[in-house]
C-alpha positions as CSV (number, residue, x, y, z in Angstrom):
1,X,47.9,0.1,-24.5
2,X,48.5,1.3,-21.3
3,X,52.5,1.8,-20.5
4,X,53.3,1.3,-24.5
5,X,56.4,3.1,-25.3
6,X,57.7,4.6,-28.6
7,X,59.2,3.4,-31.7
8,X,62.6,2.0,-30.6
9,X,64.7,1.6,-33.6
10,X,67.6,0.0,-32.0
11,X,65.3,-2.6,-30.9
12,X,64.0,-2.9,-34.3
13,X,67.1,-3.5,-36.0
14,X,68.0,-6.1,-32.9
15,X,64.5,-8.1,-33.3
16,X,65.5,-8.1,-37.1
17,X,68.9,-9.3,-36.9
18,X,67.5,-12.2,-34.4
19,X,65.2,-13.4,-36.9
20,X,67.6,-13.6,-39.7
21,X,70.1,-14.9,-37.9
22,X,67.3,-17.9,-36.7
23,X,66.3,-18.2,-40.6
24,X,69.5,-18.3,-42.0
25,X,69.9,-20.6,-39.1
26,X,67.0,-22.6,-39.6
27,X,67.6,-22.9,-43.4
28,X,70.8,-25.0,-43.3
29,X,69.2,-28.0,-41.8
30,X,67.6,-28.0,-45.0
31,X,69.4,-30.4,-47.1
32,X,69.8,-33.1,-44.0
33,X,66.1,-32.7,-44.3
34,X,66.0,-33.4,-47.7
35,X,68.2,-36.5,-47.6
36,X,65.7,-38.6,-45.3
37,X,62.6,-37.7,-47.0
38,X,59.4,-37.3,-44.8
39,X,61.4,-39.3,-41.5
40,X,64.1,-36.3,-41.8
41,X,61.2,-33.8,-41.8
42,X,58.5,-35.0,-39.3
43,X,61.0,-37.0,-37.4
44,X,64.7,-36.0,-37.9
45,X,65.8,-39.3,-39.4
46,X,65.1,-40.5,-35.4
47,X,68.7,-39.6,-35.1
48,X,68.5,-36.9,-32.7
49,X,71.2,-36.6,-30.1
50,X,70.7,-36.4,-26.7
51,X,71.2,-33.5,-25.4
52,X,69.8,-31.5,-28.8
53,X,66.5,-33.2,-27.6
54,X,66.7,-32.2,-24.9
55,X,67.4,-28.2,-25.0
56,X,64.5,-28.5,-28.3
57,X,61.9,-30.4,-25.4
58,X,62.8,-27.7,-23.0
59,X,62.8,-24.8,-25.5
60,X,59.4,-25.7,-26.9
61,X,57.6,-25.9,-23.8
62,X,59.3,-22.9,-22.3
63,X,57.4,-21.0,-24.4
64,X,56.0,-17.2,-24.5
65,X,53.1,-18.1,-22.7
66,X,54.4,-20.4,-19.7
67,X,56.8,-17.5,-19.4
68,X,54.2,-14.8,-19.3
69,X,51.8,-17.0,-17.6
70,X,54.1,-18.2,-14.8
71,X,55.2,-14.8,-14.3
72,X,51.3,-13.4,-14.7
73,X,50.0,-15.6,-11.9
74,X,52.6,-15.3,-9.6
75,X,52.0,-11.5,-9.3
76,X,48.2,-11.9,-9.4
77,X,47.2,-14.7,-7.4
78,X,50.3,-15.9,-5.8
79,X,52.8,-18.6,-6.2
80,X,50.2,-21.3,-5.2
81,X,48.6,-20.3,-8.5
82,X,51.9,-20.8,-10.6
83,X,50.9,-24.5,-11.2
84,X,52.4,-24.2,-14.9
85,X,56.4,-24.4,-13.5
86,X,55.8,-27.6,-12.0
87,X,52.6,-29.0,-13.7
88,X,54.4,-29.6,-16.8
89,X,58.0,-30.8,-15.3
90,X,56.0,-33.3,-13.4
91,X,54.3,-34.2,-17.5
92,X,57.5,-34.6,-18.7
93,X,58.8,-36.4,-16.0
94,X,55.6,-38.8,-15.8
95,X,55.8,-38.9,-20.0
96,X,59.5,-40.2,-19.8
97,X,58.1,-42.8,-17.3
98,X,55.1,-44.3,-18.6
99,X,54.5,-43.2,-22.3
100,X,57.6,-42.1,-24.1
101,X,60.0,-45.6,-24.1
102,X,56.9,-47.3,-25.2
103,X,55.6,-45.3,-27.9
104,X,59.4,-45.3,-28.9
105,X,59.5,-49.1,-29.1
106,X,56.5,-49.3,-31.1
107,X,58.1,-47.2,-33.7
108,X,55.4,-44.9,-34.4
109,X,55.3,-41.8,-36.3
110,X,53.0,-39.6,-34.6
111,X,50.8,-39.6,-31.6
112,X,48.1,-40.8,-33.8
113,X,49.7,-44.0,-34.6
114,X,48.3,-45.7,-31.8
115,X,44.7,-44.8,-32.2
116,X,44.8,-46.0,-36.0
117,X,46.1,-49.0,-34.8
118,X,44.1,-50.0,-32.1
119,X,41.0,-47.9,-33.2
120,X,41.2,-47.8,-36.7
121,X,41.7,-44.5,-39.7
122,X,38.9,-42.9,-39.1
123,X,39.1,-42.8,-35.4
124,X,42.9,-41.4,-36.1
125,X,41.2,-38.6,-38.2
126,X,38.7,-37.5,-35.5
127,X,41.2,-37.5,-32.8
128,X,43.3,-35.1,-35.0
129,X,40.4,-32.5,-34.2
130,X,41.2,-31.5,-30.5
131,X,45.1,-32.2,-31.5
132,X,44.8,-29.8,-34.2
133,X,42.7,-26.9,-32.6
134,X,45.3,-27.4,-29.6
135,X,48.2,-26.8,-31.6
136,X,46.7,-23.8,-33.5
137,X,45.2,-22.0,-30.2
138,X,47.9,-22.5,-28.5
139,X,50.4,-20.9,-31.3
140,X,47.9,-18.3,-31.5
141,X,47.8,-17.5,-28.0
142,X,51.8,-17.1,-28.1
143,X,51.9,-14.9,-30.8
144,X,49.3,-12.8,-29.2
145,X,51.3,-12.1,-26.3
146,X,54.4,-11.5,-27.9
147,X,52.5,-8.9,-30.1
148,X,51.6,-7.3,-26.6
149,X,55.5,-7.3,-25.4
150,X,56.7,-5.8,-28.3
151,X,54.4,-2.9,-28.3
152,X,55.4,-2.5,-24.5
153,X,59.0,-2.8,-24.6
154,X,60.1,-1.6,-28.1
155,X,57.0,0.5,-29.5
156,X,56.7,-2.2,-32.3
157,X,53.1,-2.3,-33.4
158,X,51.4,-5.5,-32.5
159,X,50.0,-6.3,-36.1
160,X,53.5,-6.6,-37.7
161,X,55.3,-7.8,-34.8
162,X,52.7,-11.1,-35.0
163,X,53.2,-11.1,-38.4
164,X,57.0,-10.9,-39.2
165,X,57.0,-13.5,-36.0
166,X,54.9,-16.0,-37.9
167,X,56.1,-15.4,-41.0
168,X,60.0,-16.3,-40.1
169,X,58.7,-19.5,-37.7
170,X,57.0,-20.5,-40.6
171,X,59.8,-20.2,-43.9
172,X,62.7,-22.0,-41.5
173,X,60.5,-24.8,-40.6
174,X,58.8,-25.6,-44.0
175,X,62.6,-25.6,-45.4
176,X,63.5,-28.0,-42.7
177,X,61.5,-29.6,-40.4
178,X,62.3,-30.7,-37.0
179,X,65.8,-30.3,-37.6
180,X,65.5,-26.5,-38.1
181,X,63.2,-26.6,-35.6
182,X,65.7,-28.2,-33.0
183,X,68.9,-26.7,-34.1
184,X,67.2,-22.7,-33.4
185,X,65.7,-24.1,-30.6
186,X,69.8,-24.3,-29.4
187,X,70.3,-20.6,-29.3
188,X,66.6,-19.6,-28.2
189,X,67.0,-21.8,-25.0
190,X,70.5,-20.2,-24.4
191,X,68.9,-16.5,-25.6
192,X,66.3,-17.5,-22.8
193,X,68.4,-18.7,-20.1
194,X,70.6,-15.5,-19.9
195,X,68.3,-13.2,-20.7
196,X,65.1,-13.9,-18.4
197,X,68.2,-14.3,-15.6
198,X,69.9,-11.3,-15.8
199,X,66.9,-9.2,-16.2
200,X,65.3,-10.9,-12.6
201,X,68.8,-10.4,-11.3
202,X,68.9,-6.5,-12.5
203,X,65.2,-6.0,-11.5
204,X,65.1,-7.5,-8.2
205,X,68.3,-4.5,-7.6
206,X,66.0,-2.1,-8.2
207,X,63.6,-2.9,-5.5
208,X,65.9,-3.2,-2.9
209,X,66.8,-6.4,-3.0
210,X,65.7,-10.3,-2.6
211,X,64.2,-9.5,1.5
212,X,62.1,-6.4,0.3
213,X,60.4,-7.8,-2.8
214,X,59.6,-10.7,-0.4
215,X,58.7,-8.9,2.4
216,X,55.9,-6.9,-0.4
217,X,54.9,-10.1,-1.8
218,X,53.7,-11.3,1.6
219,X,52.8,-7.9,2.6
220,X,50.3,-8.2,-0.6
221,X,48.8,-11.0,0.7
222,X,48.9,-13.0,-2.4
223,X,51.1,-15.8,-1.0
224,X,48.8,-18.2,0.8
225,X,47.3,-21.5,0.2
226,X,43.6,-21.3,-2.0
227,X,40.7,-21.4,-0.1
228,X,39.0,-24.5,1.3
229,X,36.2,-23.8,-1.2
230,X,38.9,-23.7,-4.2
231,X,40.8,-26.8,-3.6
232,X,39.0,-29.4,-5.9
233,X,39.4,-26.8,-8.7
234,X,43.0,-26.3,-8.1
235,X,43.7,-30.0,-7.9
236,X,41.9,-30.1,-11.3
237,X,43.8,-27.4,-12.8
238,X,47.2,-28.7,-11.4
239,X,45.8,-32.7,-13.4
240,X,45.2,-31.2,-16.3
241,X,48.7,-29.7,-16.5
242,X,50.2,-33.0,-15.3
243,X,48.2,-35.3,-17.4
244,X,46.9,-33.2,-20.2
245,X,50.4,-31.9,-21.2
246,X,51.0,-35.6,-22.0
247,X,48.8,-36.3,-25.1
248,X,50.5,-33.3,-27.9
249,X,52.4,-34.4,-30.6
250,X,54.5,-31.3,-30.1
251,X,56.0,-33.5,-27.2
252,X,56.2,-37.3,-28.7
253,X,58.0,-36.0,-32.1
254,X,60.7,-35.4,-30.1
255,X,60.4,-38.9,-27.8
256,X,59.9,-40.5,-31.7
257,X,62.8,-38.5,-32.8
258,X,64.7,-40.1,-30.5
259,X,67.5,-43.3,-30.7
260,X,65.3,-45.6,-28.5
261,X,63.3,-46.2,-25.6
262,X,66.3,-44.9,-23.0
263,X,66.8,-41.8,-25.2
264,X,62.9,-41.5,-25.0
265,X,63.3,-41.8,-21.3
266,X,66.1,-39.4,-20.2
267,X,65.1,-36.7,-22.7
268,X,61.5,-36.4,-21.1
269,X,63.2,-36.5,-17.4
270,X,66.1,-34.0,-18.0
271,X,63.9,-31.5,-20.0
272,X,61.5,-31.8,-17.1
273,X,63.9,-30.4,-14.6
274,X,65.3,-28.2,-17.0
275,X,61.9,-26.4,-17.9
276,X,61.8,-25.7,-13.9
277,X,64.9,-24.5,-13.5
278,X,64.2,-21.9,-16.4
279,X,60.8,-21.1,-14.5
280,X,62.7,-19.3,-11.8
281,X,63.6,-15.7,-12.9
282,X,59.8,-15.7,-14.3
283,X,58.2,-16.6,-10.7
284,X,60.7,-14.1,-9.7
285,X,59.6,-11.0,-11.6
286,X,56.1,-11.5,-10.4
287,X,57.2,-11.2,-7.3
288,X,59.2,-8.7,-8.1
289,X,56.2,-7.0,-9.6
290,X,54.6,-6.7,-6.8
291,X,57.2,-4.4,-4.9
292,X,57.2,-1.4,-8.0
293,X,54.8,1.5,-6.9
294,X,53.6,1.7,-10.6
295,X,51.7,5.2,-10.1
296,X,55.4,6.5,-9.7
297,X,56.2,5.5,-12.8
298,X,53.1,5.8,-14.6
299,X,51.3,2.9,-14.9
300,X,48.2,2.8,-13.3
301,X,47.0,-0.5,-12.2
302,X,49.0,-2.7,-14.2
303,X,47.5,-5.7,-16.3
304,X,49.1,-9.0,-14.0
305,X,49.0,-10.5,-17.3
306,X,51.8,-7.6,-19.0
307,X,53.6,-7.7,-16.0
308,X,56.8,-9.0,-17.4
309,X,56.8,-6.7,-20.1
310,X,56.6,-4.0,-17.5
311,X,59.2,-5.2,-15.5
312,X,61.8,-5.5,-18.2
313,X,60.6,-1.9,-19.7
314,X,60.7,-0.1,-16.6
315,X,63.1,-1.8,-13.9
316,X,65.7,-2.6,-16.4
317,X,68.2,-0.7,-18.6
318,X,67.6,-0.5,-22.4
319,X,70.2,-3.2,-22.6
320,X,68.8,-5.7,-20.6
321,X,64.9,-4.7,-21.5
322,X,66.0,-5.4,-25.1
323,X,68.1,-8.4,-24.0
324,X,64.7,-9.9,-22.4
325,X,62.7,-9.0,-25.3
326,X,65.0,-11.2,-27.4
327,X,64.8,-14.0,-24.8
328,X,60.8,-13.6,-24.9
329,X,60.6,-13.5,-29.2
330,X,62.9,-16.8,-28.9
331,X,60.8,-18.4,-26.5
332,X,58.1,-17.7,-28.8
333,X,59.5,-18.9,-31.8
334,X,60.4,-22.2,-30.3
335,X,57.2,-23.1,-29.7
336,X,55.5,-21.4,-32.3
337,X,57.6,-23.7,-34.7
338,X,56.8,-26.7,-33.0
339,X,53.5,-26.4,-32.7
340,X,53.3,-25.8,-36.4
341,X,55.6,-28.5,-37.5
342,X,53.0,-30.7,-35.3
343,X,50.2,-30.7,-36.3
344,X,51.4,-30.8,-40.0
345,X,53.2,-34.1,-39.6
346,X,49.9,-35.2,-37.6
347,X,47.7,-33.9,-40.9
348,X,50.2,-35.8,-43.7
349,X,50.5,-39.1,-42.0
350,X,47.3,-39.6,-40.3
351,X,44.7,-37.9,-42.6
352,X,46.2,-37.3,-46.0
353,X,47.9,-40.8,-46.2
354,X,45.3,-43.1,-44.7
355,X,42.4,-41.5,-46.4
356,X,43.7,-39.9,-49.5
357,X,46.5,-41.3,-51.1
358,X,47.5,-44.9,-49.1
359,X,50.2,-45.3,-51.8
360,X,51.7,-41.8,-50.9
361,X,55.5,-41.8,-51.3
362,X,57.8,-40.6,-48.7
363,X,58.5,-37.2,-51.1
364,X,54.9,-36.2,-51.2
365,X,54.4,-36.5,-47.9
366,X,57.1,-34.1,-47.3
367,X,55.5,-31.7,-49.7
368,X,52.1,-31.8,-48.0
369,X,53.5,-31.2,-44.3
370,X,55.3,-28.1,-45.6
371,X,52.1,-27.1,-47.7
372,X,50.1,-27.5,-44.2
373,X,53.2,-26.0,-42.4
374,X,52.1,-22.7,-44.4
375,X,48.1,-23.2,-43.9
376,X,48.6,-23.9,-40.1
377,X,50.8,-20.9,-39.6
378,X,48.2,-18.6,-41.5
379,X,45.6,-19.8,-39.8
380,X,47.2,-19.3,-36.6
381,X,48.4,-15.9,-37.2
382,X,44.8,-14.7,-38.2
383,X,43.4,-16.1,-34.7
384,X,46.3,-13.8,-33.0
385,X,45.1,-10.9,-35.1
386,X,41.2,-11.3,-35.1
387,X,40.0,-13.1,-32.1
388,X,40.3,-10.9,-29.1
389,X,39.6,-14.1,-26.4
390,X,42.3,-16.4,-27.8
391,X,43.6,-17.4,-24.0
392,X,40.2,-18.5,-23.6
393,X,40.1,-20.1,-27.1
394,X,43.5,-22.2,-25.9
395,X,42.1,-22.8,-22.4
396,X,39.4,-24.7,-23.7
397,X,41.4,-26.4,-26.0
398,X,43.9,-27.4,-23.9
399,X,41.0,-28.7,-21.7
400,X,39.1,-31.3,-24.7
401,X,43.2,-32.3,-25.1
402,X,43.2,-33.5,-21.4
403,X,39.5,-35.0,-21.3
404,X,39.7,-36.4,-24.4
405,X,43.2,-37.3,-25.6
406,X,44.5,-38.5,-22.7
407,X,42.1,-41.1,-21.8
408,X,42.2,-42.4,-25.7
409,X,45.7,-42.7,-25.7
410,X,46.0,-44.7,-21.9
411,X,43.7,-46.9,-23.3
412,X,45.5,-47.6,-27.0
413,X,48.5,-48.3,-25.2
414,X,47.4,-49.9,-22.5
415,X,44.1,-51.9,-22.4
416,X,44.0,-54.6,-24.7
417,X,40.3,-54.7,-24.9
418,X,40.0,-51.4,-25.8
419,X,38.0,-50.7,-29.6
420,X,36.4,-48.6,-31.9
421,X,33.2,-48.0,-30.6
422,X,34.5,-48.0,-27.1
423,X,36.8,-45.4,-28.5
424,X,33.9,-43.4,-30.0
425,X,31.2,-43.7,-27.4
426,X,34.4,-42.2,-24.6
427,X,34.8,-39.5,-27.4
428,X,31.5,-38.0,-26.7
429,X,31.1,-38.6,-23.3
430,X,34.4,-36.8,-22.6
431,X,33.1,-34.2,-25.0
432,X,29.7,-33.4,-23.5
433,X,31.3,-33.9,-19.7
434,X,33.4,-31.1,-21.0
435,X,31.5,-28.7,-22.8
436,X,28.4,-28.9,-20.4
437,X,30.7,-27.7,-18.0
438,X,30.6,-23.8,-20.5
439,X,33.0,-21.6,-20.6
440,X,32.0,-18.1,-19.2
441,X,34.9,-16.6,-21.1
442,X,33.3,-17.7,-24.3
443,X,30.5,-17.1,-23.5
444,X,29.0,-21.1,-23.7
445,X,26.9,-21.7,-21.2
446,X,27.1,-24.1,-18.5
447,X,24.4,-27.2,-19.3
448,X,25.2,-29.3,-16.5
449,X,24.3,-28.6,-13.0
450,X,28.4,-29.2,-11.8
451,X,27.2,-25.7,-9.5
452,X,29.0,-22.9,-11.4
453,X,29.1,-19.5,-9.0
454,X,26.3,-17.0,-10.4
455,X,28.5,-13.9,-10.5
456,X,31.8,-15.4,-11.7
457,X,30.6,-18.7,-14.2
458,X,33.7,-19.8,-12.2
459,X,33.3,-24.0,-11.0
460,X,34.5,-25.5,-8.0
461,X,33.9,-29.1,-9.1
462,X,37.1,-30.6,-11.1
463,X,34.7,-30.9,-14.1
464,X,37.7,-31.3,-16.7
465,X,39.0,-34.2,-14.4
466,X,35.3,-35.6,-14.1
467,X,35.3,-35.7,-18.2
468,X,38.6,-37.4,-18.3
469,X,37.5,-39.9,-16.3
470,X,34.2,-40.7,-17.5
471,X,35.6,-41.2,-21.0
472,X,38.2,-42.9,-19.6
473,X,35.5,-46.1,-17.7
474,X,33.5,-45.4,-20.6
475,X,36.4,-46.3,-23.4
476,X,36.7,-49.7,-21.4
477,X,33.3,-50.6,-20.1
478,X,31.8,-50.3,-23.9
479,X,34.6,-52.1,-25.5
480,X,34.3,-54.9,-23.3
481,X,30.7,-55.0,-23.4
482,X,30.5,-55.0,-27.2
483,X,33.4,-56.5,-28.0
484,X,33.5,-59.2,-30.8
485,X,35.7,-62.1,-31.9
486,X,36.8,-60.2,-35.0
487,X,37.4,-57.2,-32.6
488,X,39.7,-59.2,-30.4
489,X,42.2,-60.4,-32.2
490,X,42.4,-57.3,-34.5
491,X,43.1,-55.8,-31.3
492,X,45.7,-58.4,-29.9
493,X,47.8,-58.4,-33.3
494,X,48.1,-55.0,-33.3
495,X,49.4,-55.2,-29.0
């Protein structure tokens, strides 16, 4: 890899001492865990303070790759291509608003709970699909760059470094649940807060100070507005960041883990402005980034998407750089953890229980989520090491999560007349809205004529918003056009 350093044992023995620490950490939450059952796993007991919520909300979306990512397109495209920063405060925010004291009311255990209820099992089930793949890409994709940072920073090979990553996320979190999960989320928010700021603050020194890394920024000409061509597919991108961070279960066991509905509320809104605030020093090494004269020092046109890596490795003092690495392997971990913890609980209470065993007792429950805790987590870690277009893979996930989810979910909340085959019949119309749109990185092609560019596969039309909103009118206009007495007040007693 280009700019890959040597075998640094210190660094080593640091990344080590961080991951036992998190374990050993992790591991006492166990037997509170134990002592609620399948509600202290999945859901904490739905004790969980205030402020704990809160840093474990922040922590998990403040993960590796909105890190990376905010810091990637900042110094590649400018920040009116940072969407990430604000995107998901503004989902949080919005969440707190309109979805998280109501789902907390209703007392449901995972996201799925209101599709079984308005829709029915097996609608539940097929819904966990694009949940499921979202979760997994997603932890994928994180691993994946945090591979890539280790080998920049520290030497460490990318293979074991995803591995040993995986492998601790995984063991703390099928010992505990979401209270491990939240509890290490506690010192890998803190690890993240001091360590992305002091390296920004140390690396923006070395460049000669806030004015000049400004004054190359705009000099770079990365700092206007997009095009007029480009706007509709901003707009799209910045929805699906808004809307479609909204429908993952990663988000509502938290909001569920809560008190109450209030809880629910001001957790969403404070991690929202607290997920901003930790956005800074990444938006600030990109810009930094692009006042280094990397031939000087031996990199030769520098990957935007390694660009924080770089900055740590070679603007920073051992110290910080390894300080940084440890703020990016926690900001991994607490997302990585979540994620897997997920879509487990989603798996145990929403396709095991309804389909398999009805009469399954709160133990076994617990003892399938930390059995899927393990098959998740493998499977995740073999996407990091085996698929090279895993960004894309979680792109296009991310994208059936917004078109699909988040139109299902509106209308199991909120429209009364919604039902199953309305439910089903906005499924694939979401689906093939999507989809027909291809993914050039994929290669899928494009099978609807939205007018993708001929050189770039790239698509100016907000296709992904398009989908959402087709399945959305179509959710509503089938239910109400086949919607049947027995329909309607199976769908009123469960409102």
């Amino acid at each position: 890899m280009d700019g890959a350093a040597a075998l640094d044992w210190t660094a080593v023995a640091a990344i080590a001492g961080l991951y036992l620490f998190l374990y050993l950490l992790g591991s006492r939450a166990a037997r509170r865990a134990e002592r609620a059952g399948f509600a202290g796993m999945a859901l904490a007991g739905r004790s969980l303070p205030l402020g704990l919520g809160v840093l474990t909300m922040t922590a998990t979306w403040v993960g590796g790759g909105y890190v990376n990512g905010t810091a990637e397109a900042t110094y590649g495209g400018g920040l009116w291509q940072a969407q990430a920063p604000w995107g998901y405060a503004l989902s949080l925010v919005l969440g707190g608003l309109w979805f998280a004291p109501t789902m907390r009311r209703r007392g449901f255990t995972t996201m799925l709970d209101p599709f079984e209820q308005r829709y029915g099992r097996e609608a539940a089930a097929l819904l966990y699909l694009p949940a499921l793949t979202g979760e997994l890409f997603w932890t994928a994709a994180i691993l994946v760059a945090l591979g890539a940072t280790f080998e920049v920073i520290a030497g460490i090979p990318f293979a074991p470094a995803v591995v040993l990553s995986a492998g601790v996320a995984i063991a703390y979190t099928a010992r505990s649940g979401l209270w491990a999960v939240a509890i290490t989320d506690v010192v890998q928010m803190v690890l993240l807060f001091i360590g992305l700021w002091l390296a920004a603050t140390v690396a923006v020194g070395e460049v000669g100070g806030v004015e000049a890394a400004w004054a190359s920024y705009s000099a770079n000409d990365v700092s206007g507005p997009p095009a007029a061509g480009s706007w509709l597919a901003w707009w799209d991108s910045a929805l699906l960041l808004i809307f479609g961070g909204i429908p993952w279960h990663v988000y509502f066991q938290r909001v569920l883990a809560t008190t109450g509905p209030a809880a629910a509320r001001r957790l969403s809104i404070w991690a929202g402005a607290l997920s901003l605030l930790v956005a800074v020093p990444a938006l600030a090494i990109g810009v930094i980034g692009t006042a280094v004269d990397w031939n000087a020092l031996g990199v030769s046109d520098p990957d935007a998407a390694m660009i924080l890596p770089l900055v740590l490795r070679h603007l920073t003092p051992p110290f910080v750089a390894l300080l940084g690495l440890g703020a990016l392997a926690a900001a991994v971990m607490s997302s990585v953890d979540s994620s897997i913890l997920s879509a487990s609980s989603m798996a145990a209470w929403n396709v095991y229980r309804p389909l398999v065993r009805p009469a399954a007792t709160s133990a076994e429950l617990t003892r399938v989520v930390r059995r899927v805790i393990v098959i998740v987590g493998c499977g995740a870690t073999l996407v990091a090491l085996n698929v090279q277009s895993v960004y894309a893979l979680w792109f296009l996930c991310s994208d059936l999560v917004y078109c699909i989810l988040f139109p299902q979910l509106v209308c199991a909340l909120y429209d009364r007349r919604a039902q199953r085959v309305g439910a089903f019949a906005g499924y694939a119309v979401s689906l093939v809205l999507r989809v027909g749109a291809g993914e050039p990185l994929l290669g899928i092609p494009a099978l609807l004529p939205y007018g993708a560019d001929a050189a770039t596969g790239a698509v100016a039309f907000p296709f992904r918003t398009f989908g959402m909103l087709g399945g959305l009118i179509t959710i509503a206009a089938v239910s109400r056009v086949l919607r049947s007495p027995s329909a309607t007040g199976e769908a009123d007693q469960s409102s």
